[in-house]
N, C-alpha and C positions, 0 to 999 in steps of 0.2 A: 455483448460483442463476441463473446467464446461461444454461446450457446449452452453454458455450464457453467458453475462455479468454481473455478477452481481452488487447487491449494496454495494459499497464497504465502508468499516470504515478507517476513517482517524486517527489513534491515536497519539497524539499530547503530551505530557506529559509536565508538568506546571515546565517552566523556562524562563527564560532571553532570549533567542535566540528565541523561537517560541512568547513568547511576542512580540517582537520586530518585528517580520516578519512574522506573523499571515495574514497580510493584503494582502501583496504582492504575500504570498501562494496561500491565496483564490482567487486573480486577477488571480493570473497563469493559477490557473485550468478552472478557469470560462472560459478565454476567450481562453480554451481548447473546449470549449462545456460541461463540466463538471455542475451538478446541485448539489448545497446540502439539503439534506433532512436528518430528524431525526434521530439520532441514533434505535429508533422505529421503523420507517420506514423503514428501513435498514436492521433489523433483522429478518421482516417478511419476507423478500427474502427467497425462498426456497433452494438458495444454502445453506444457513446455517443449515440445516436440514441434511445436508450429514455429517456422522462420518468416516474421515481416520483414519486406523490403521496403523499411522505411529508414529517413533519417529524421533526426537524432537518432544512431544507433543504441542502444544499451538501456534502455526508456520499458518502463511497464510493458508487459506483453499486451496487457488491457486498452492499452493508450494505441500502441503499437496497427493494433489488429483496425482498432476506429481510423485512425487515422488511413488505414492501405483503405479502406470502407469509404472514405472520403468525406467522414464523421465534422459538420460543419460547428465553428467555434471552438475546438481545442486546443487550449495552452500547452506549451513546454511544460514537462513535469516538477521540472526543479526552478520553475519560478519561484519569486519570492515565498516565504510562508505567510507573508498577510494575505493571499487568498486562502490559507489553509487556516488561519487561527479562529476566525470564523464560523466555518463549516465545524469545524472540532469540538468546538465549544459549543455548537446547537443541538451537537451530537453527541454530549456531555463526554466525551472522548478526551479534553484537556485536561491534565490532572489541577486540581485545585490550585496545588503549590506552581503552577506555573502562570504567571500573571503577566 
């Protein structure tokens, strides 16, 4: 949708579950090929420089940019996560300890 990959934010929000499985997140992704760098870092991407006029405002730029595209069958992002437990899990993405 970008035309590029950008640097993507991982937002994590402070609880019991991401404590617990912080670690085996960041394993997952790493030995994806995934690197993590700064929130800073991350921002100076110039993907984040693009403004859709889309609503839901505040939603993935990624979602964002398909959706102005006129990208057919896109969900709300923060629908439930049973569309996401799925995908995660095929994607060996879910850590173990979460069932």
């Amino acid at each position: 949708m970008l035309e590029q990959s950008p640097a993507h934010v991982l937002l994590l929000h402070t609880n019991q579950i991401n404590a617990d499985t912080i670690a085996e997140v960041i394993q997952a992704f790493e030995q994806r090929g995934w690197r993590f760098v700064s929130p800073l870092l991350a921002f100076d991407d110039p993907s984040y420089e693009q403004q859709a006029n889309t609503l839901p405002a505040g939603e993935s730029s990624i979602w964002a940019a398909a959706k102005a595209k006129g990208v057919e069958g896109l969900r709300y992002p923060a629908e439930d996560s049973v569309y996401e437990k799925p995908n995660l899990q095929a994607q060996g993405l879910l850590p173990v300890s979460f069932q």
